[in-house]
MARRO-912649 format. One record per residue: residue number from 1; residue in one letter; x, y, z of N, C-alpha, C in turn. Coordinates in steps of 0.02 Angstrom, whole numbers, plus 50000, padded with zeros to 5 digits. Layout:
residues N
{pt NUM 'A' {X Y Z} {X Y Z} {X Y Z}};
...
//
This chain:
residues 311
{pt 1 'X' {55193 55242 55610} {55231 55259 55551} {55222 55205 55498}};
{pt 2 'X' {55240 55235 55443} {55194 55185 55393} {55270 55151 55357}};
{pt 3 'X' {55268 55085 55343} {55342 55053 55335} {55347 55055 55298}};
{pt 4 'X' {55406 55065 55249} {55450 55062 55184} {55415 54989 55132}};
{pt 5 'X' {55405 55005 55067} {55351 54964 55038} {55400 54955 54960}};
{pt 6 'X' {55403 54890 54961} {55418 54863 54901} {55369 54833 54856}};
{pt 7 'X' {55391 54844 54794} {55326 54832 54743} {55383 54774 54692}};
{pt 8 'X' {55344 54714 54688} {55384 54654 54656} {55340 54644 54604}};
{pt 9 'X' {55342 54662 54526} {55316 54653 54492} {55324 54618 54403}};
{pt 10 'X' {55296 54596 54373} {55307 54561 54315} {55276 54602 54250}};
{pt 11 'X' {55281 54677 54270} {55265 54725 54221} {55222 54705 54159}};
{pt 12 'X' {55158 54691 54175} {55101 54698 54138} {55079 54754 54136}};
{pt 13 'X' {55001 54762 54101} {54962 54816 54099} {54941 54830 54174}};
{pt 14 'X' {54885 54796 54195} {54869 54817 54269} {54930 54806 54303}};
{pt 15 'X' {55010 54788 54308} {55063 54825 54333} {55061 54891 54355}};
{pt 16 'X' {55062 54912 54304} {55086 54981 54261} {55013 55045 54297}};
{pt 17 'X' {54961 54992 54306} {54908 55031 54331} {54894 55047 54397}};
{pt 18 'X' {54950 54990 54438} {54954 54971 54486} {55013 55014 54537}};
{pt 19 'X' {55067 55046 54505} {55113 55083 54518} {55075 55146 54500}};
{pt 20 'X' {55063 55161 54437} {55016 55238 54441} {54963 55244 54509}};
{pt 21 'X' {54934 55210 54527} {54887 55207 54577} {54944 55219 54637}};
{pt 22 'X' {55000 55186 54647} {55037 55206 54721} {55067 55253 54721}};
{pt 23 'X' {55095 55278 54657} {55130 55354 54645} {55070 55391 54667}};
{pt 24 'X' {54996 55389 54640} {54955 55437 54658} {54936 55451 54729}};
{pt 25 'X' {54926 55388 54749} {54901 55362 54826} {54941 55371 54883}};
{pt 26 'X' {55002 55407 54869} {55028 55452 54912} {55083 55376 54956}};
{pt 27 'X' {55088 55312 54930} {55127 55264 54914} {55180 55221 54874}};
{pt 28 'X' {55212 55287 54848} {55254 55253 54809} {55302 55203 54840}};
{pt 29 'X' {55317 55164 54799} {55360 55117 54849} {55443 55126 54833}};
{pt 30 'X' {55479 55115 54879} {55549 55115 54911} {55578 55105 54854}};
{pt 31 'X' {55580 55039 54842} {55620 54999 54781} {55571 54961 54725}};
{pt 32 'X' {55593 54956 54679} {55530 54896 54649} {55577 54823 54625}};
{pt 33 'X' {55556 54803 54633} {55600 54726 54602} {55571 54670 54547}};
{pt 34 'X' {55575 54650 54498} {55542 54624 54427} {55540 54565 54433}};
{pt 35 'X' {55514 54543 54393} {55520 54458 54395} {55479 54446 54300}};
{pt 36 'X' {55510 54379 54287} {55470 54351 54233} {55391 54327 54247}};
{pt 37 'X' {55342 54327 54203} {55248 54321 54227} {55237 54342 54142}};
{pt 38 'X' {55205 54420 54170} {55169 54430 54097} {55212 54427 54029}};
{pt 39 'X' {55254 54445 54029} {55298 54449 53992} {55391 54437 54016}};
{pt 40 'X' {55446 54406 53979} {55483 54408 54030} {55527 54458 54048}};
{pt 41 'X' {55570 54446 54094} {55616 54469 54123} {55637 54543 54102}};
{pt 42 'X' {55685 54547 54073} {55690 54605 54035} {55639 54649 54023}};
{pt 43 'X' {55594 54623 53962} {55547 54670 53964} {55495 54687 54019}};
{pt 44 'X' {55470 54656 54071} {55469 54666 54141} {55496 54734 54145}};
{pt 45 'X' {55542 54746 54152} {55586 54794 54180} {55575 54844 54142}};
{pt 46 'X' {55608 54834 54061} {55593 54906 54044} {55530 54914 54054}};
{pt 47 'X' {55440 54887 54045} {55383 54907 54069} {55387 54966 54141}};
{pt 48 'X' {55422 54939 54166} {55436 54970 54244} {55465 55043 54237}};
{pt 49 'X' {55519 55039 54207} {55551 55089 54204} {55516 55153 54153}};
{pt 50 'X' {55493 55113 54098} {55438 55176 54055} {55376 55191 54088}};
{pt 51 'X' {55355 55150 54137} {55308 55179 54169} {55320 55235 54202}};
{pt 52 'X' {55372 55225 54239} {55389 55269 54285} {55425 55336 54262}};
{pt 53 'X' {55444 55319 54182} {55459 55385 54163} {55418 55415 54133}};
{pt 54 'X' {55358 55396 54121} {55287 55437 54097} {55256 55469 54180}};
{pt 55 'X' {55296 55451 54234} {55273 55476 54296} {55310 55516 54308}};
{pt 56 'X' {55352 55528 54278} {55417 55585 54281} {55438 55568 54363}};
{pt 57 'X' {55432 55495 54384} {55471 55485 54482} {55502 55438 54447}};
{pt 58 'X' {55559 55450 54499} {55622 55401 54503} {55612 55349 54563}};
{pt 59 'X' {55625 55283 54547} {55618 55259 54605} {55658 55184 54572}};
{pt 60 'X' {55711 55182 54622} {55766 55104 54585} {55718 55058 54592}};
{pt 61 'X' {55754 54996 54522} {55715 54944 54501} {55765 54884 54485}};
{pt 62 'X' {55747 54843 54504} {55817 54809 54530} {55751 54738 54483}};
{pt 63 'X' {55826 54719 54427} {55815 54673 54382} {55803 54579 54433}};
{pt 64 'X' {55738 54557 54421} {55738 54502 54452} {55739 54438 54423}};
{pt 65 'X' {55721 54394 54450} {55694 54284 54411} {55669 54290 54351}};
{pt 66 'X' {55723 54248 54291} {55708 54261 54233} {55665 54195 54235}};
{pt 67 'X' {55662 54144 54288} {55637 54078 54259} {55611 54063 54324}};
{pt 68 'X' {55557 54027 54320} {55532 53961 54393} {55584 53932 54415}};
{pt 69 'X' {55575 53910 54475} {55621 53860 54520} {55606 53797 54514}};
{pt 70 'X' {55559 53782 54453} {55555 53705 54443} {55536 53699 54354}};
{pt 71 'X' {55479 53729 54326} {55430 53686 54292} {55470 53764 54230}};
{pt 72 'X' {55446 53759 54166} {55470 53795 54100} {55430 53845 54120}};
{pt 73 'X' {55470 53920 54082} {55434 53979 54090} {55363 53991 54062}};
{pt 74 'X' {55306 54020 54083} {55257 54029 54034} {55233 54098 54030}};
{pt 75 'X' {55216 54125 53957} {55180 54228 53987} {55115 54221 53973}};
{pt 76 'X' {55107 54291 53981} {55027 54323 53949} {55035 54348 53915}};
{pt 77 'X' {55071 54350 53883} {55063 54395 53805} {54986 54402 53770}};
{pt 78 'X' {54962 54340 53764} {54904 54356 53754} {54835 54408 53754}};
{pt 79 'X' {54880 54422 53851} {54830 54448 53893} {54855 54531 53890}};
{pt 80 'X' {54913 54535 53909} {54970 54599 53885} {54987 54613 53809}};
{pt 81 'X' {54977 54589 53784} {55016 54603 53707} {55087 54588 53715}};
{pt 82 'X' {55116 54588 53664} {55183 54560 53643} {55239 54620 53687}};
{pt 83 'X' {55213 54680 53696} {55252 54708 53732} {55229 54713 53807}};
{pt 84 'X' {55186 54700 53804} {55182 54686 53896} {55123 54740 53926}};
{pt 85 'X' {55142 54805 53869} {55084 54844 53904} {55040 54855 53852}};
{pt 86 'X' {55025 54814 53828} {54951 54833 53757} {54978 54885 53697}};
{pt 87 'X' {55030 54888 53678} {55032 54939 53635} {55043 55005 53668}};
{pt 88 'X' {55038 55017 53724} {55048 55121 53763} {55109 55144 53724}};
{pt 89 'X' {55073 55212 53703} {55156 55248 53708} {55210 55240 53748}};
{pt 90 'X' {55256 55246 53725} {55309 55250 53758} {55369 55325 53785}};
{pt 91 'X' {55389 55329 53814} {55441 55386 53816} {55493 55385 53761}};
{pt 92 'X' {55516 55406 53751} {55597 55419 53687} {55638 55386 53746}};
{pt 93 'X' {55669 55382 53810} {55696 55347 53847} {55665 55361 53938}};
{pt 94 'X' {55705 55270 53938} {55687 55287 54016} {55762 55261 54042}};
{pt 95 'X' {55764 55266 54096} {55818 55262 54152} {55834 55202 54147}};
{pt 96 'X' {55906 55178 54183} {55938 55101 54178} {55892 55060 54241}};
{pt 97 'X' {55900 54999 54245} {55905 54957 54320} {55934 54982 54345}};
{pt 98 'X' {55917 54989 54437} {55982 54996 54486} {56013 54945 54481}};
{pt 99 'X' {56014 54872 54482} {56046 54807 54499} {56021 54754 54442}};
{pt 100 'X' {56036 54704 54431} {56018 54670 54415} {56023 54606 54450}};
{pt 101 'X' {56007 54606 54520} {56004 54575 54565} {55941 54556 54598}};
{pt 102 'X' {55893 54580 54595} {55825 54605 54652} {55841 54544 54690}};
{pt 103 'X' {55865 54487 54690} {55863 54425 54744} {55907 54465 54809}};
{pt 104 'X' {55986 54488 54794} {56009 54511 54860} {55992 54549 54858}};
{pt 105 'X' {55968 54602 54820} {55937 54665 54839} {55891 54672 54902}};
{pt 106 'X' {55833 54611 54880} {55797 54593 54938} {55823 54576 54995}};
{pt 107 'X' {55853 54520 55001} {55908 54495 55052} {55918 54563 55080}};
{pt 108 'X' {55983 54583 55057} {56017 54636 55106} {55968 54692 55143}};
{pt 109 'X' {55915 54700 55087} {55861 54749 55121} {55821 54717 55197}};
{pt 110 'X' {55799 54666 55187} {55761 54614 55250} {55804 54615 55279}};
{pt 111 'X' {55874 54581 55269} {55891 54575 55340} {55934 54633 55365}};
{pt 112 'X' {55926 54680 55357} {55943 54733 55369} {55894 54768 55409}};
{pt 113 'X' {55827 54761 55391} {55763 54774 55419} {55746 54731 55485}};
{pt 114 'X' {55764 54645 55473} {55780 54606 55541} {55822 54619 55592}};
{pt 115 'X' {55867 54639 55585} {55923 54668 55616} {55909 54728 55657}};
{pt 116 'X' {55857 54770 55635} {55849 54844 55662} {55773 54815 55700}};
{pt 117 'X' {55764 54784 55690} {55666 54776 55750} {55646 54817 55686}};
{pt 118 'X' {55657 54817 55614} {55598 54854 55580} {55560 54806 55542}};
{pt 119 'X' {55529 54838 55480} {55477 54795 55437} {55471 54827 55387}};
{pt 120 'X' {55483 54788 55320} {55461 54815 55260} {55389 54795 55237}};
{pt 121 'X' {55348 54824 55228} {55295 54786 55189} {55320 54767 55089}};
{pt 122 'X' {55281 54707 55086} {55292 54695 55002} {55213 54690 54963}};
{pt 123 'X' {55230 54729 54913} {55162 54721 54868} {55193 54654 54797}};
{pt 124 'X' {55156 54605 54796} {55200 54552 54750} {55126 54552 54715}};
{pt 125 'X' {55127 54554 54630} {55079 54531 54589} {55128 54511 54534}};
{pt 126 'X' {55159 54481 54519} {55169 54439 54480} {55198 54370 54514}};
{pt 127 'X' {55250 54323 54489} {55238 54267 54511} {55287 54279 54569}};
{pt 128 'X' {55301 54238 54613} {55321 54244 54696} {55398 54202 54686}};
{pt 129 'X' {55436 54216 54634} {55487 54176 54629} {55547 54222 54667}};
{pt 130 'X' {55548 54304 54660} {55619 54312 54693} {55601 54332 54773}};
{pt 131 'X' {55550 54320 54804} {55519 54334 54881} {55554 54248 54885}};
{pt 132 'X' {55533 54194 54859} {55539 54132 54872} {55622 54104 54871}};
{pt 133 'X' {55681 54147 54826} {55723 54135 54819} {55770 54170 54875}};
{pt 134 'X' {55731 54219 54913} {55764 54231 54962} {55767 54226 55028}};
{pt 135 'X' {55694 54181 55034} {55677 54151 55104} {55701 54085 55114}};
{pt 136 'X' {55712 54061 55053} {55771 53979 55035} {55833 54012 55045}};
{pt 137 'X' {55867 54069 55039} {55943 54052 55030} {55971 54092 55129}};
{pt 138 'X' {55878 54138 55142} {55908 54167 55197} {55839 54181 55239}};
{pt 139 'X' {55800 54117 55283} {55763 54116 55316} {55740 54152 55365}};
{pt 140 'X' {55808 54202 55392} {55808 54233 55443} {55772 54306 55415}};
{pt 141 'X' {55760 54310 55364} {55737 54379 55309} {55678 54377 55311}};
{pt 142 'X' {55643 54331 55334} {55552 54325 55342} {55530 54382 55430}};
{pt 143 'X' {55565 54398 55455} {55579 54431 55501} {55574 54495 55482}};
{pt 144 'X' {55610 54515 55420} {55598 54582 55393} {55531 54605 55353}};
{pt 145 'X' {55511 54546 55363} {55444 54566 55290} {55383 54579 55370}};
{pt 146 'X' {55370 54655 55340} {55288 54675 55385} {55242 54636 55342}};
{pt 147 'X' {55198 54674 55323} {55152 54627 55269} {55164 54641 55199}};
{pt 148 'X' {55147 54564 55182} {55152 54539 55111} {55081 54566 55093}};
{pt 149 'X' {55069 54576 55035} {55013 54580 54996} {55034 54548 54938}};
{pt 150 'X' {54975 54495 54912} {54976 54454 54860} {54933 54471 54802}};
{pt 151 'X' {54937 54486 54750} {54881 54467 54698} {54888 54421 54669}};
{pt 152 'X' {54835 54366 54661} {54853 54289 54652} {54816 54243 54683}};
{pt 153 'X' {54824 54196 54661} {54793 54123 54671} {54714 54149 54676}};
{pt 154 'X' {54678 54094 54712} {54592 54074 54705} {54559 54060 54764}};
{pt 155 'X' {54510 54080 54792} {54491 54070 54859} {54426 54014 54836}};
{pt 156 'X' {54391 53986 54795} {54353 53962 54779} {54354 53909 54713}};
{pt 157 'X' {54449 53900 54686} {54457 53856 54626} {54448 53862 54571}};
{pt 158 'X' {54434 53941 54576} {54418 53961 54486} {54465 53990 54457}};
{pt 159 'X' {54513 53978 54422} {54571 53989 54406} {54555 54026 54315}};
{pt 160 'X' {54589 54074 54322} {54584 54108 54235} {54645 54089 54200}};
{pt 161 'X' {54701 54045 54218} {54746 54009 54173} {54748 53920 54164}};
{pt 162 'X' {54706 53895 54199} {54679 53831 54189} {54604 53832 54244}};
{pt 163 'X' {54572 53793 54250} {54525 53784 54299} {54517 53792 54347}};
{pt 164 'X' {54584 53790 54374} {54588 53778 54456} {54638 53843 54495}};
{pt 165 'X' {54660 53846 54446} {54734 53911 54452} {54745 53958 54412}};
{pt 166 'X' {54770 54014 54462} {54780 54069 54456} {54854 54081 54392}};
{pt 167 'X' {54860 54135 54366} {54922 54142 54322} {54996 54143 54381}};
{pt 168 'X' {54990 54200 54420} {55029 54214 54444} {55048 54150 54508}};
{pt 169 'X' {55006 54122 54530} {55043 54068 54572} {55058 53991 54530}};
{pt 170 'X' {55015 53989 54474} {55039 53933 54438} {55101 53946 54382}};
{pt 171 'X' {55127 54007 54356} {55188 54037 54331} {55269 53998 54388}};
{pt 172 'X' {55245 53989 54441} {55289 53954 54490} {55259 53925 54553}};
{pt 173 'X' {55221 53877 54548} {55200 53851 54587} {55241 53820 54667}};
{pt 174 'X' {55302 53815 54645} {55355 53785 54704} {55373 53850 54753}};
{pt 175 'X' {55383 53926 54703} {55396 53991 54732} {55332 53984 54788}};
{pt 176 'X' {55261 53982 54772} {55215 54016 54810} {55204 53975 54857}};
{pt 177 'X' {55208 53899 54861} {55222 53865 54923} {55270 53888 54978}};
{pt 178 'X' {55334 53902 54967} {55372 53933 54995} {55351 53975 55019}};
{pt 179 'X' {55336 54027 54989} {55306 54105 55037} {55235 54093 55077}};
{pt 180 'X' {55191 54029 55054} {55133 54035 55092} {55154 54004 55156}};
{pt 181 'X' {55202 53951 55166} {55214 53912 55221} {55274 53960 55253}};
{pt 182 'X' {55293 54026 55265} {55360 54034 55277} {55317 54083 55354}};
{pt 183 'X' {55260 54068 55371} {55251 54097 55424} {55244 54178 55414}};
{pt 184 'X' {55225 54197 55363} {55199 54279 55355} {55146 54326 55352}};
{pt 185 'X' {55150 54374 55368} {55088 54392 55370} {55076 54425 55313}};
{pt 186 'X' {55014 54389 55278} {55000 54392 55208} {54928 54418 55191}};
{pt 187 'X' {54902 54463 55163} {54853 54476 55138} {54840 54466 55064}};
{pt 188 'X' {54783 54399 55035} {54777 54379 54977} {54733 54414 54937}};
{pt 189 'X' {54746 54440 54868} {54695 54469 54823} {54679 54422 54786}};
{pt 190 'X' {54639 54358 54767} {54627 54300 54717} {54589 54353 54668}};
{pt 191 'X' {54599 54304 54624} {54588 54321 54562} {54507 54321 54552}};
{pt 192 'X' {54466 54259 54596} {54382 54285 54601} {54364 54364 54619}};
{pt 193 'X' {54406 54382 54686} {54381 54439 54717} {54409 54504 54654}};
{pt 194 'X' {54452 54492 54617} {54458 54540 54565} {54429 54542 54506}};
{pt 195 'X' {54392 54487 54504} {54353 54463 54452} {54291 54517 54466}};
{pt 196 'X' {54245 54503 54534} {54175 54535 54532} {54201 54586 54546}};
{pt 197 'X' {54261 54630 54542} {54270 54708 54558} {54289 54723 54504}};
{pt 198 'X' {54251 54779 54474} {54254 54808 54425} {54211 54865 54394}};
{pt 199 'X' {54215 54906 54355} {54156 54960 54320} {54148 54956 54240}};
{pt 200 'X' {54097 54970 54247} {54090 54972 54151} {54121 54994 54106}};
{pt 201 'X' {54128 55007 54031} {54163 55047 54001} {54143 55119 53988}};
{pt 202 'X' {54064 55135 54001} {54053 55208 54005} {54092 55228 54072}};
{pt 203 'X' {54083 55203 54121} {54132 55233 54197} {54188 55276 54187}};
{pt 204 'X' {54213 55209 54145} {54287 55227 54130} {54305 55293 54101}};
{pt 205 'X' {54275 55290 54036} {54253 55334 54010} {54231 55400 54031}};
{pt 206 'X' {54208 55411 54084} {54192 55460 54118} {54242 55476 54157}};
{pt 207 'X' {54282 55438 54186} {54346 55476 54204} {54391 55513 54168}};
{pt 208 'X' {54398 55496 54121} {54447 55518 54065} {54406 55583 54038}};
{pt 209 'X' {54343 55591 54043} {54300 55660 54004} {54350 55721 54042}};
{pt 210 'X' {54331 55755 53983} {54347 55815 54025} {54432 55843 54038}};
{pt 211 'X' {54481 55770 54037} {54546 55791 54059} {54582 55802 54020}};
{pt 212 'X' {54636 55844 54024} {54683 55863 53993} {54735 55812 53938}};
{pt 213 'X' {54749 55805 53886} {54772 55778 53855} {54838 55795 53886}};
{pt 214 'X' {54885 55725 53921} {54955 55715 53945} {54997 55660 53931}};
{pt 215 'X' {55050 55672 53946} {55076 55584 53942} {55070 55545 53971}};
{pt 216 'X' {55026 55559 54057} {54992 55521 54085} {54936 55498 54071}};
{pt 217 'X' {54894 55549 54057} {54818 55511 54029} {54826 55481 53952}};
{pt 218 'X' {54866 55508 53939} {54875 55448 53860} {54891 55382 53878}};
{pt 219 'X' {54942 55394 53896} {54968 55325 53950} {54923 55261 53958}};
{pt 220 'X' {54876 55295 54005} {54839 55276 54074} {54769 55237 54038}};
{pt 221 'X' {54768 55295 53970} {54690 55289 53914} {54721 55221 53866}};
{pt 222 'X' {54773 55224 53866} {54777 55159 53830} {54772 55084 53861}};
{pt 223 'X' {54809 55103 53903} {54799 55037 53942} {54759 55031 53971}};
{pt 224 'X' {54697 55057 53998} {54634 55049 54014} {54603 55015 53955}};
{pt 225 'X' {54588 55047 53884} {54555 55027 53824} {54576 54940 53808}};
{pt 226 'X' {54654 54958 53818} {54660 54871 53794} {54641 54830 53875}};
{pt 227 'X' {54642 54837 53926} {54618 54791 53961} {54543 54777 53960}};
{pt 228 'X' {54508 54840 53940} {54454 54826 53906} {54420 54779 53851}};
{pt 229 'X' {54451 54774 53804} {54462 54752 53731} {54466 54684 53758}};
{pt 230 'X' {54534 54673 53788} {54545 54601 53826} {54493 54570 53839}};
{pt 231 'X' {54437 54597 53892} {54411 54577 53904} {54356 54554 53895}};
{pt 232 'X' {54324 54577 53829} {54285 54611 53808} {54276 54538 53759}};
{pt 233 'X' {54352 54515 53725} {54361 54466 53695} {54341 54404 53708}};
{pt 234 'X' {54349 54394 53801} {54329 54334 53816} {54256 54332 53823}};
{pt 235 'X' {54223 54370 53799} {54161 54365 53791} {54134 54402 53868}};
{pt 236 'X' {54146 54436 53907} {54123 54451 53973} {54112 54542 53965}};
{pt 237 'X' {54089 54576 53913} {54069 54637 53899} {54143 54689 53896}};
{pt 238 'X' {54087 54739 53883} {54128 54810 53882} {54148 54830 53974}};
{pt 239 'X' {54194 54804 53984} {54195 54826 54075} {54279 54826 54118}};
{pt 240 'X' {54281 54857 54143} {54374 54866 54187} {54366 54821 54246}};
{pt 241 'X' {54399 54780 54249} {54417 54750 54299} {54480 54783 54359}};
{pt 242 'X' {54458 54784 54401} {54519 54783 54459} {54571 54719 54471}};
{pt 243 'X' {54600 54729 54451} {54665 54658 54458} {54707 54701 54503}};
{pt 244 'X' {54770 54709 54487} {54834 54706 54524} {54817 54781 54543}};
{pt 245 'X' {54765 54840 54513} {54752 54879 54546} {54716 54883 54614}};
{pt 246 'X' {54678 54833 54623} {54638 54821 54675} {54685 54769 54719}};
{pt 247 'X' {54726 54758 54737} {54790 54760 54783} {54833 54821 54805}};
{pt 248 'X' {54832 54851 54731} {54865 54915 54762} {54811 54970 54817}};
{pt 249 'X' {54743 54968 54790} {54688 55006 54830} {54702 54975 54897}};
{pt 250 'X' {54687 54891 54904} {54719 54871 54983} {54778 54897 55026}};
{pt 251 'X' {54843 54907 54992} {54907 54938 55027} {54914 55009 55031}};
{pt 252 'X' {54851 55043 54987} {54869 55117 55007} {54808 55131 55023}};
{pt 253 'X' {54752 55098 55055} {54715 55128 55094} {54673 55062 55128}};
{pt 254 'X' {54708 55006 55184} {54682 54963 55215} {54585 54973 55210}};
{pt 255 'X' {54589 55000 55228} {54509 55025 55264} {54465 54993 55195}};
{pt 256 'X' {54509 55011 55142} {54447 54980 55097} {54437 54890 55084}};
{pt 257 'X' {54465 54860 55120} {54443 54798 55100} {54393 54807 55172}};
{pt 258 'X' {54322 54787 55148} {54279 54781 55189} {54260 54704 55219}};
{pt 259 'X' {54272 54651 55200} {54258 54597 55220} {54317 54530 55184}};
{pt 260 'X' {54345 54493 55255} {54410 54478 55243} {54405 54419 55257}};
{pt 261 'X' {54441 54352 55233} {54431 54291 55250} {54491 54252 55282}};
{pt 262 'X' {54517 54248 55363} {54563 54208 55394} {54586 54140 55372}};
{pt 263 'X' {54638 54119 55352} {54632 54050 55321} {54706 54028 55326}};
{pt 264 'X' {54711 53967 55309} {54777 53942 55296} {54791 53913 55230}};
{pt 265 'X' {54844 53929 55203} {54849 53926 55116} {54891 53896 55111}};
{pt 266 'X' {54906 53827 55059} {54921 53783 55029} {54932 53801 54958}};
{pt 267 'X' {54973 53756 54934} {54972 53769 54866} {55005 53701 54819}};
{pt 268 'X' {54929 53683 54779} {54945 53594 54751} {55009 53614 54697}};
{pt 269 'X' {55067 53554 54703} {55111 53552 54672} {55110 53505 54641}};
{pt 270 'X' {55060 53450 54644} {55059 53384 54596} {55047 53393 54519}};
{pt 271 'X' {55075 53376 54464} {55052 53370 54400} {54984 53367 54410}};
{pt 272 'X' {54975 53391 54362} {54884 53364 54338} {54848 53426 54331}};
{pt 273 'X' {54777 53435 54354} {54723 53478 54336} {54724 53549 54399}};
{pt 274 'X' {54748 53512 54449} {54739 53556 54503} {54806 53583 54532}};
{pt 275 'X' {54874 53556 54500} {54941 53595 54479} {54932 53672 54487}};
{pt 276 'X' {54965 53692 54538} {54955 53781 54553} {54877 53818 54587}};
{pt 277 'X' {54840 53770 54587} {54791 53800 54641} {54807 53805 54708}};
{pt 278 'X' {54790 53867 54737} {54790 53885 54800} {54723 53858 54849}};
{pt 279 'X' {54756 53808 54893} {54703 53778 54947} {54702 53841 55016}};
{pt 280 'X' {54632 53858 55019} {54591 53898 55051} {54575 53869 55119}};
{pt 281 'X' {54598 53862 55178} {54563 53806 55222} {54558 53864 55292}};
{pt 282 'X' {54499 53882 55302} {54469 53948 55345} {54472 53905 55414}};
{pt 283 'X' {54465 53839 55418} {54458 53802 55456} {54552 53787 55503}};
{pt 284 'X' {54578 53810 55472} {54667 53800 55499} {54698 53722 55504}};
{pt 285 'X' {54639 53692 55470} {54677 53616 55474} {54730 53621 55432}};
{pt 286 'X' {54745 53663 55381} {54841 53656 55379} {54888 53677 55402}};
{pt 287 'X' {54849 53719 55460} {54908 53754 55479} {54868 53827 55516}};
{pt 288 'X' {54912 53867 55547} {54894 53929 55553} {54852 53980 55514}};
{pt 289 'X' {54821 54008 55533} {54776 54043 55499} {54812 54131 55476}};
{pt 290 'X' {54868 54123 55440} {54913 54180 55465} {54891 54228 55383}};
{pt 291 'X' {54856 54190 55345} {54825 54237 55279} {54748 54252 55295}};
{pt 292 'X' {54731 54321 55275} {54695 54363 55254} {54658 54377 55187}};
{pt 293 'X' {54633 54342 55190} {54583 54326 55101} {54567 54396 55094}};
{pt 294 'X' {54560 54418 55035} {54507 54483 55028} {54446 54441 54999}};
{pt 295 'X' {54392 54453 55020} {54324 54447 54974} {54306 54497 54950}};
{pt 296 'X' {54272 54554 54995} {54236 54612 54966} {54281 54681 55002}};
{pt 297 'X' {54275 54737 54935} {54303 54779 54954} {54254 54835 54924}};
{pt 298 'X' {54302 54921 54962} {54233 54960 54931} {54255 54977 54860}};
{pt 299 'X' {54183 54982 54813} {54216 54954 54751} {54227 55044 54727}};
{pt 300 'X' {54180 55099 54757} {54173 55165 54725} {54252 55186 54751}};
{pt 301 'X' {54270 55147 54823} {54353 55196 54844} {54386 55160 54804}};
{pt 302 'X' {54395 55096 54791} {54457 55069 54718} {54444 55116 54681}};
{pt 303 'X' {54370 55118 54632} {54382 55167 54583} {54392 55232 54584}};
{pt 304 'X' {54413 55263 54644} {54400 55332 54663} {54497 55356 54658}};
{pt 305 'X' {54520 55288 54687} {54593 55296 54672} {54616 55286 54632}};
{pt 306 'X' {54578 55268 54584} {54611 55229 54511} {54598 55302 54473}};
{pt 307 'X' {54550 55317 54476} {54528 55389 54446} {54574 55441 54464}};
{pt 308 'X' {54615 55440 54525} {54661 55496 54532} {54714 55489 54512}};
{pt 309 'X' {54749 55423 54457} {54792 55412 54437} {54802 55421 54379}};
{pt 310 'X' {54763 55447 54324} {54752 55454 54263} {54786 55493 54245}};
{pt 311 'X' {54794 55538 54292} {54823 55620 54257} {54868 55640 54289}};
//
């Protein structure tokens, strides 16, 4: 039986692409819970909630961490636009928060799940601050978590928000220590392995031929175009990257990560250059080998699910 799946997110564009893909993928998840990353808090949320009402599904969203547990907030606006999802239409309205809690939300859900011999799995792509705020206030809740899935940090030190580090684990660097050392079973998406996964902009393009003009594929066509554009900017072509979608392809259909890397993960907390990089050590000299790197995955089934989410 396949376990109850929470989606912890900081409502960006590949968010937003990332939930269309699990609504499609026959995975929607249980609850979703927000956090501050691409944009903050709040708008986090409403992202979440207009997504989900251009999906016409209901599914509670429980308001999360407006701030890090140590160091000043930082976004992507840059990378998102000022509203978080590139400019997309929007609905005329979407639905409230269930809570504005997601910390006990989580809580009561885990250990509720500890309590019964069950397991939730979590999908986390933005930063790891309210998973981290609830394994500090209630340790016994790491018991409830089946598998974590991460999008985040670097298996090789190439970081796309400084050199060395990733956005989402250097956004709270103290959070992702916490969850890497809390003994879980974690499967990592770094930001290299989402880097070489990707298709061109004719691809893309070719998905969208042909379909029906909706409020999904309008949706879906915009925020594809500007992650395009994005990228397009940093000088690395006309081409779609798999980010936080290619985590979601991992949780709703295992089989496609084809080649996986055992390791034990660290995460530098010292000031300086290497502040928020994730240490990779395949070798277990830090520890247990209890994470699951992705390297290579199949790249035609990501895009094959991403393509059934459009419309």
């Amino acid at each position: 039986m396949t376990n109850r799946l929470i989606l912890d997110t900081d409502g960006g564009v590949d968010d937003a692409q990332a939930l269309m893909m699990l609504v499609a993928g026959g995975r929607a998840p249980d609850a979703i819970t927000t956090t501050f990353g691409n944009v903050g808090r709040a708008q986090a949320t409403r992202n979440i909630l207009d997504t989900l009402s251009v999906l016409n599904h209901g599914i509670p969203v429980h308001e999360g961490a407006s701030r890090p547990l140590v160091q000043p907030v930082i976004d992507a606006a840059a990378i998102h636009g000022a509203d978080g999802l590139g400019g997309a239409p929007r609905p005329a309205a979407a639905a409230a928060p269930a809570s504005a809690d997601a910390v006990e939300f989580l809580r009561a859900c885990l250990a509720e799940a500890a309590a019964q011999g069950q397991a939730v799995d979590i999908l986390a792509i933005g930063p790891l601050t309210n998973i981290a705020l609830v394994l500090r206030a209630d340790p016994a809740c790491a018991a409830g978590i089946g598998q974590l899935t991460i999008m985040g940090g670097t298996v090789n030190g190439r970081g796309n928000v400084t050199p060395a580090a990733e956005f989402n684990i250097y956004a709270d660097p103290e959070a992702a220590e916490i969850v890497f050392s809390a003994g879980l079973d974690i499967v990592l998406v770094p930001w290299e392995t989402c880097a070489a996964h990707f298709v061109d902009g004719p691809a893309v393009d070719d998905l969208f031929a042909g379909m029906d003009e909706t409020d999904v594929s309008r949706f879906a066509r915009a925020l594809a175009d500007h992650a395009r554009r994005v990228t397009a900017g940093y000088g690395h072509g006309d081409i779609f990257r798999f980010v936080d979608p290619l985590a979601a392809a991992v949780v709703i259909d295992p089989a496609i990560a084809t080649e996986m890397l055992p390791a034990a993960v660290s995460v530098a907390l010292a000031p300086g250059l290497t502040r928020g990089m994730t240490v990779v050590d395949p070798s277990g000299r830090l520890g247990p080998k209890t994470v699951r790197v992705l390297i290579k995955a199949d790249l035609s089934q990501v895009a094959g699910l991403f393509g059934r989410s459009l419309r």
